[in-house]
N, C-alpha and C positions, 0 to 999 in steps of 0.2 A: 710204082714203076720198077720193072725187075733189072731192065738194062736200057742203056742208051747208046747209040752206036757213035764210035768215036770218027772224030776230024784231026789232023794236024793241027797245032798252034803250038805259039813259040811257047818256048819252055815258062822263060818268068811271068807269061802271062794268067799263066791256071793259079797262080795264086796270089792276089793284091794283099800289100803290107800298108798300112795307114797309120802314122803316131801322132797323138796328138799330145802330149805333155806327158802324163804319167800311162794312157791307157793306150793300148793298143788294139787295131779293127783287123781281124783276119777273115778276107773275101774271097769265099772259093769263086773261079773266074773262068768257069766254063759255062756259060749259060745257054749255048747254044745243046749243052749238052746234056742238060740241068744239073750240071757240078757234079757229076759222076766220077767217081772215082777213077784212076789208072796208077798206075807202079810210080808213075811223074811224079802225079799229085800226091802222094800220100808220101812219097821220101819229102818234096819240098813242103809239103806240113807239119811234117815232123820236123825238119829241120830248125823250119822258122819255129817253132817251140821250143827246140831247144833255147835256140837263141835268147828269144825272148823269157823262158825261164832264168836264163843267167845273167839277166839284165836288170840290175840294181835300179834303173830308172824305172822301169814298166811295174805299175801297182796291179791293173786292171788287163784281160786281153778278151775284146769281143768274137766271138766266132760268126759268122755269118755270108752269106749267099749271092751273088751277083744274077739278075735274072729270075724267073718266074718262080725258081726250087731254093730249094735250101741245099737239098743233095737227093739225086735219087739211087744214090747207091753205087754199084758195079758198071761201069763202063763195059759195054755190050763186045767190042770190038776186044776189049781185055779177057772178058770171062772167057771171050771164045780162045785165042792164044793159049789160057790156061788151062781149057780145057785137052788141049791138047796136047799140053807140054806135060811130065814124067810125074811123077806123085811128088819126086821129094822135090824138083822146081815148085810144084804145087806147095808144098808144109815151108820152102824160103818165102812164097810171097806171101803166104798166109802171116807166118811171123811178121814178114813188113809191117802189116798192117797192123796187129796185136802190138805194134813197137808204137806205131801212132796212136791210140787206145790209150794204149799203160801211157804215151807219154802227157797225152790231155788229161788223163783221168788225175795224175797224178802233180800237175805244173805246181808248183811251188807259187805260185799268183792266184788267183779266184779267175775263174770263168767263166762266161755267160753267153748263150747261143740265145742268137736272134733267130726266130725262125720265122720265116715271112709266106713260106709257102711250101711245098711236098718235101716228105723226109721220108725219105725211105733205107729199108736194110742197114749199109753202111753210115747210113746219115743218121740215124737213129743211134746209132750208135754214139755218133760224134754231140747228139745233144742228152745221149744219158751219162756221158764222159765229163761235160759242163755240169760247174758247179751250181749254176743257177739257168734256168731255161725259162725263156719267154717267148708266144707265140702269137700270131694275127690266127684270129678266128676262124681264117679260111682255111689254115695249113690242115694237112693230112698226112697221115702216118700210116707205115706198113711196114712189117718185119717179111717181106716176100717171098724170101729165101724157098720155103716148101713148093713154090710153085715150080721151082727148076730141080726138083729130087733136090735141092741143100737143105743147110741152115745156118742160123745164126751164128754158126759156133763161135768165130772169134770175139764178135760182141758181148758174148751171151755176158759174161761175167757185171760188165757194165749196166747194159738193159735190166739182167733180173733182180742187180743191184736198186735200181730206181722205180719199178713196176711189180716188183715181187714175183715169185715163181708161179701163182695162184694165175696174174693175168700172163705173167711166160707163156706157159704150158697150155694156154687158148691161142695165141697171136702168133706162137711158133709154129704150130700145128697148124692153122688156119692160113695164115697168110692176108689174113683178110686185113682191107684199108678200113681206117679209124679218124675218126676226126678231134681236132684240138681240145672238145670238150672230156672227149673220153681219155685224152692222152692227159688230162689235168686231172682226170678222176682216178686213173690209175695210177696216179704220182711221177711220169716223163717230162711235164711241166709243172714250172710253178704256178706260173699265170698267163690270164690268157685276156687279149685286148683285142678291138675293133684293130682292122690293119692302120687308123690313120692314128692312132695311139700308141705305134709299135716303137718308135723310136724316143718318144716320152717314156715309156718306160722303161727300155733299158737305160736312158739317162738317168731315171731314177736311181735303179739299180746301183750302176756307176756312180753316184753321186753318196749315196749311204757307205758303199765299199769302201771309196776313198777318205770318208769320214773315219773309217775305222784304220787301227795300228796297223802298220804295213806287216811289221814280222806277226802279230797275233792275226790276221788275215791270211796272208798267206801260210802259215801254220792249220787253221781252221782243221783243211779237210786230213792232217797229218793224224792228228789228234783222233778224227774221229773214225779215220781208220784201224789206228792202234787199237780203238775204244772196242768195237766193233770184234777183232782179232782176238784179242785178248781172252781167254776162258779160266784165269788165275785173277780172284778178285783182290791177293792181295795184292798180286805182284802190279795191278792196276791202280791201285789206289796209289803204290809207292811211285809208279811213273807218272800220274797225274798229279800229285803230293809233287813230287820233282818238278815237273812242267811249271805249275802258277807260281810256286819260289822265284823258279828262274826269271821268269814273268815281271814277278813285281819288282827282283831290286835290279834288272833291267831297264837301260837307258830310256828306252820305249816306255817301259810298264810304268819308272818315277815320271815321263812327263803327261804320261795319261793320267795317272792320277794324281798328280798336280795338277792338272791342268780342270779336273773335275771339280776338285775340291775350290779353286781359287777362280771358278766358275767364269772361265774363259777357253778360249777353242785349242784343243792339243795343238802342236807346232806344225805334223803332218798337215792335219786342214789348213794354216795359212799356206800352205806352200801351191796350196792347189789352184 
């Protein structure tokens, strides 16, 4: 879906906050529109990300879709405004977006996109941004972009991140729609379930995460970014050498391994 043309609705409605003890559910809530982006929606995603990155209580934070879609992207009624507005309006809203991106890709919490049905362009983005992505069988994917002369570019970082430049350079060129099994072969998903399975498994999901140390969780993907950056093997070794020190004689790290050793559940798990 390349665009969806937008409707008026009230501002706090486009995006539902749900908490439930430690985890958090974020429901894009435009379904009439299938969760299509606008300038609205992506400041107040962002925002609520912020938030809830600086929220000592939230371990877990779901991403997921109200209605038929997950996201189909670009709000039609928006692209068109943009298209008309000056280049460099054009390169402010574009960073909005790259602001929303960097700030999912990089939450200090683990992230998991439910994806229950079509993803497309900018939504595709938003579930190569999540740390963990699980999907119903029926969902469908498309990077669109080429069909309106664009492309992915603010995504791209994210996407070729997850899917590699080998399937990039087919899906960006093409535009062509993909279904879940190929979005799980090209590595955009982890896994991929009947839709009546979809909410068991990201409980699963949620249920492992909160198992694990809240600061070594949310650390995770920090780590494997540095890992990843890095092209000095010594100078890696000595920040990862640094990291598990800190690690182990860390409040967290003594009751994790106490807690293994003395073969009963770390303190986090009772708390849940």
């Amino acid at each position: 879906m390349i665009g969806v043309r937008s409707r008026k609705r009230p501002m706090t409605d486009s995006l539902l906050i749900e908490r439930a003890g430690p985890v958090a559910r974020l429901r894009l809530n435009r379904p009439e529109l299938h969760n299509a982006f606008d300038a609205e929606l992506i400041a107040t995603l962002t925002s609520a990300l912020d938030r809830l990155g600086a929220d000592p209580e939230i371990r877990v934070v779901v991403l997921e879709g109200v209605g038929a879609s997950f996201s189909a992207g670009a709000d039609l009624n928006w692209m068109r405004s943009m298209a008309a507005a000056s280049e460099a309006a054009n390169r402010d809203d574009a960073l909005a977006l790259a602001r929303l991106m960097r700030t999912l890709d990089a939450l200090a919490k683990p992230t998991i996109a439910r994806v229950h049905g079509p993803a497309f362009g900018g939504g595709v983005g938003l579930v190569a941004c999540c740390d963990i992505a699980v999907a119903a069988n029926e969902a469908k994917f498309g990077l669109t972009e080429s069909r309106l002369g664009l492309l992915p570019a603010v995504i791209s970082p994210y996407v070729v991140a997850a899917i590699g430049a080998r399937h990039a350079r087919r899906y960006f060129a093409s535009a062509e729609i993909f279904d879940a099994a190929e979005a799980h072969r090209i590595g955009l998903l982890h896994d991929v379930v009947a839709a009546d399975r979809l909410d068991a498994a990201i409980d699963r999901q949620v249920a492992l995460l909160l198992k694990a140390g809240p600061i070594a969780s949310a650390s995770a993907k920090r780590l494997i970014a540095e890992t990843v950056r890095q092209t000095d093997r010594d100078a890696l070794d000595e920040a990862n050498a640094g990291l598990i020190a800190r690690l182990r004689v860390s409040p967290e790290g003594q009751e994790g391994l106490g807690a293994f050793l003395e073969k009963r559940p770390a303190a986090w798990t009772a708390k849940e």
